[in-house]
N, C-alpha and C positions, 0 to 999 in steps of 0.2 A: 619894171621899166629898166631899159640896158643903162648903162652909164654910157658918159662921151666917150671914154675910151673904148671901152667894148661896140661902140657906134661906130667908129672909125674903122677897128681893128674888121669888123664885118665887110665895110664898104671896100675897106682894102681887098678883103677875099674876093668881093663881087667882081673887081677889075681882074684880079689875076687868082683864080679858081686852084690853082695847082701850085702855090705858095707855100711850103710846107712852115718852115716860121711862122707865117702868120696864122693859120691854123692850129699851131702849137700854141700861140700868145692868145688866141683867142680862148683854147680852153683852159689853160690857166687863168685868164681874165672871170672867166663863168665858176672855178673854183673860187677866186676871190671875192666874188660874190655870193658863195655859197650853195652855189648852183652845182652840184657835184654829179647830176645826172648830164646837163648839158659837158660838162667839162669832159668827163667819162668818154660820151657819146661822140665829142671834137677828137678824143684820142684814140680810141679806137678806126676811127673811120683815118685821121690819119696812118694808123699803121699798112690799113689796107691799103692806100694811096701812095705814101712812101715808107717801107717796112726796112728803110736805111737811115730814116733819124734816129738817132740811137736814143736822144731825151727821152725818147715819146716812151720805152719801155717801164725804164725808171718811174717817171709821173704817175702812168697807167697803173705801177707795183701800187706805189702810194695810196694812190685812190680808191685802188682794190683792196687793201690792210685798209684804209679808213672806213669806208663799206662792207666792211664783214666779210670779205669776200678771198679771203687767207691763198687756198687752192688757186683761183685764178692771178693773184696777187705771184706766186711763184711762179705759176706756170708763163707770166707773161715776162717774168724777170730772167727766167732760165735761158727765154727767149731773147730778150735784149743781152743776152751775156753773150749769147753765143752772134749776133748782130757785129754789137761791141767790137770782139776780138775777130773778128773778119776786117771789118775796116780801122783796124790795128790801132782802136780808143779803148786803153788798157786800166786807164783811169776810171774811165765809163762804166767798164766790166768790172773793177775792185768795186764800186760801189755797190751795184748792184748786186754781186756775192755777198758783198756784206748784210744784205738786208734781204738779200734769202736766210743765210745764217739766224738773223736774229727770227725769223717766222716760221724754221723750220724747228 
């Protein structure tokens, strides 16, 4: 069963479908629930939808090193790096270097 938060955060997407925040919120919602397939599953499909939030990279890295999942875990961080420093969050892009570094 979702929690009231994660209730909300869905009905929100119902009103407005192409929300990117709240699509983000919601799959870190389904991580903090331990839900880490659905949470995965919210970020990814984010990226397709909007491949300009730069969070969405980072998160995705995470969740991909928490899931064994190393290879895809760089490759999506390589990808938010270069995201990143397009729309000139250079902040965004240190971190994410960093944590290529520590996996490679």
């Amino acid at each position: 069963m979702a929690s009231p938060r994660l209730e909300s955060l869905l009905q929100f997407l119902e009103k407005d479908p192409d929300d990117s925040f709240t699509r983000y919120a919601i799959a870190l919602e389904y991580v903090s629930e331990g839900n880490m397939v659905q949470g995965i599953a919210y970020l990814e499909d984010l990226i397709k939808r909007d491949p300009g939030y730069v969070a969405t990279y980072l998160q995705l890295g995470y969740l991909y090193t928490e899931t064994d999942r190393k290879e895809d875990a760089i490759a999506i961080l390589r990808r938010g790096i270069e995201i990143a420093r397009q729309s000139g969050d250079l902040h965004a892009a240190s971190e994410m270097q960093d944590e290529v570094d520590e996996l490679e």
